[in-house]
N, C-alpha and C positions, 0 to 999 in steps of 0.2 A: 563646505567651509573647512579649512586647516585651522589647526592654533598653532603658532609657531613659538617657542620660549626663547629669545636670545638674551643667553647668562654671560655675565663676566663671572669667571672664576669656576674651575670644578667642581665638582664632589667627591670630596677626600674621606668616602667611604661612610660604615656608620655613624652615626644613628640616618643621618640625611637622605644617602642613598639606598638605603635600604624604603624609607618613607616616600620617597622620590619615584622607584621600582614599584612602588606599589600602587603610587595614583595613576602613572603612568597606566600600567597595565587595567585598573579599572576605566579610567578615561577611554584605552582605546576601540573598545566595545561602545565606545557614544561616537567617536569623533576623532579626526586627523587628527594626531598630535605629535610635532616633531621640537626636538630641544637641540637649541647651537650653540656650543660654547663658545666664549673667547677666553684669550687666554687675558689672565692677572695681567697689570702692570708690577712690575718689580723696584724696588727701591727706596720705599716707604715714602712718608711724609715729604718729606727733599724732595718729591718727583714730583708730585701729584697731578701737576699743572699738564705735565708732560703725559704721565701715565692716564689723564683722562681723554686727553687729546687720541692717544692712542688707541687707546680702548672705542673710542667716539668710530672712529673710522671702520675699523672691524665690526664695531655693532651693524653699519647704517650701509655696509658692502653685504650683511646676513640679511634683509628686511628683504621681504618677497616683493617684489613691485606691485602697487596697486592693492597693498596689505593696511589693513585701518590697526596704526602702530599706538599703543598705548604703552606707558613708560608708567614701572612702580615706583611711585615718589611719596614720603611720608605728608608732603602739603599738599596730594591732589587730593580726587573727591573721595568719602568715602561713601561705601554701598551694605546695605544689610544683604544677607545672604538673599533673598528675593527680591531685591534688589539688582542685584547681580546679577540673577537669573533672567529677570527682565532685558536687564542691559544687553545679554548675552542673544536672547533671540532678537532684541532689535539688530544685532551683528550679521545675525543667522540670518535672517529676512533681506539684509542689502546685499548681501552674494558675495561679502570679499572677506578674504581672508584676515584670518585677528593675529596680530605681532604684537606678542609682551615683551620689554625691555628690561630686566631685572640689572641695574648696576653692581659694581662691586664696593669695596671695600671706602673710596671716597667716594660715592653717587655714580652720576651721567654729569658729561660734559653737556654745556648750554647749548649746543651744536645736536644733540641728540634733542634735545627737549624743547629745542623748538620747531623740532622736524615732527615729533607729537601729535595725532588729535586728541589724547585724551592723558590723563595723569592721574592714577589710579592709588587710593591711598591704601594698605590694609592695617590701616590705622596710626593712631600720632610716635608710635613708639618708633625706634630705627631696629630695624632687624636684621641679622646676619643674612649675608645672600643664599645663602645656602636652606636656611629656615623660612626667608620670604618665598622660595620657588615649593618647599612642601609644602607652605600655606596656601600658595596659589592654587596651584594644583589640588589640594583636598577644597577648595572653593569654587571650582571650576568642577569637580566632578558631585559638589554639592548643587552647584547649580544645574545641571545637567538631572539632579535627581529630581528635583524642586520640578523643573519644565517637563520631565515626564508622571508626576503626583505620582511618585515613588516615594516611602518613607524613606527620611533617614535618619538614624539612632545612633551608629558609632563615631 
């Protein structure tokens, strides 16, 4: 099984991608893991309708065919961290690949979100894009620890 991350928006260096570098790197000792950018829409507010649309299309040309696509959204479920882990080899156990969707600066267009099987909260707060993909990622390599009864402490 892969994990794929498709972000809107880069990583404009520390504190992120340094935190980013580093999940990455413990995660790949468990597990596929590839991250595909898109790029920002540009033009603030004024745009948005446009710049989601946009973004929409690029996200859903990245999704591996045949990938069971979950979208970070602050109204989908949330999971405790063994929770997750659960979640995670019920994943591992049906054979297809996992596609996380992280939106950027205004969400996912209704076009990505209805293309969804699952909508994944990691909690009611809104979070920077760039802060919800280290979250993920230190959750995902939590969870990877949790399925193998490995402690984890830091």
């Amino acid at each position: 099984m892969r994990i794929i991350l498709v972000c809107v928006g880069r990583l404009r260096g520390p504190p992120f991608a340094d935190d980013v570098a580093h999940y990455e790197r413990l995660l790949s000792r468990r597990v596929r893991l590839e991250t595909r950018e898109i790029r920002e829409g540009g033009g603030g507010a004024s745009r948005k309708a446009e710049n989601l649309a946009r973004e929409a299309e690029a996200i859903l040309t990245r999704v591996p065919p045949g990938a069971f696509l979950s979208a970070l959204d602050r109204e989908g479920e949330g999971l405790t961290s063994a929770g997750l882990a659960d979640w995670l080899e019920q994943r591992r156990r049906a054979g297809r690949d996992l596609c996380f969707v992280i939106g950027g600066a205004f969400g996912l267009d209704s076009s990505v979100l209805e293309r969804v099987e699952q909508r994944l909260s990691l909690g009611p707060l809104t979070l920077q894009h760039e802060l919800a993909r280290v979250v993920l990622l230190e959750q995902l390599f939590r969870a990877h620890k949790i399925l193998a009864n490995e402690p984890y402490h830091y």
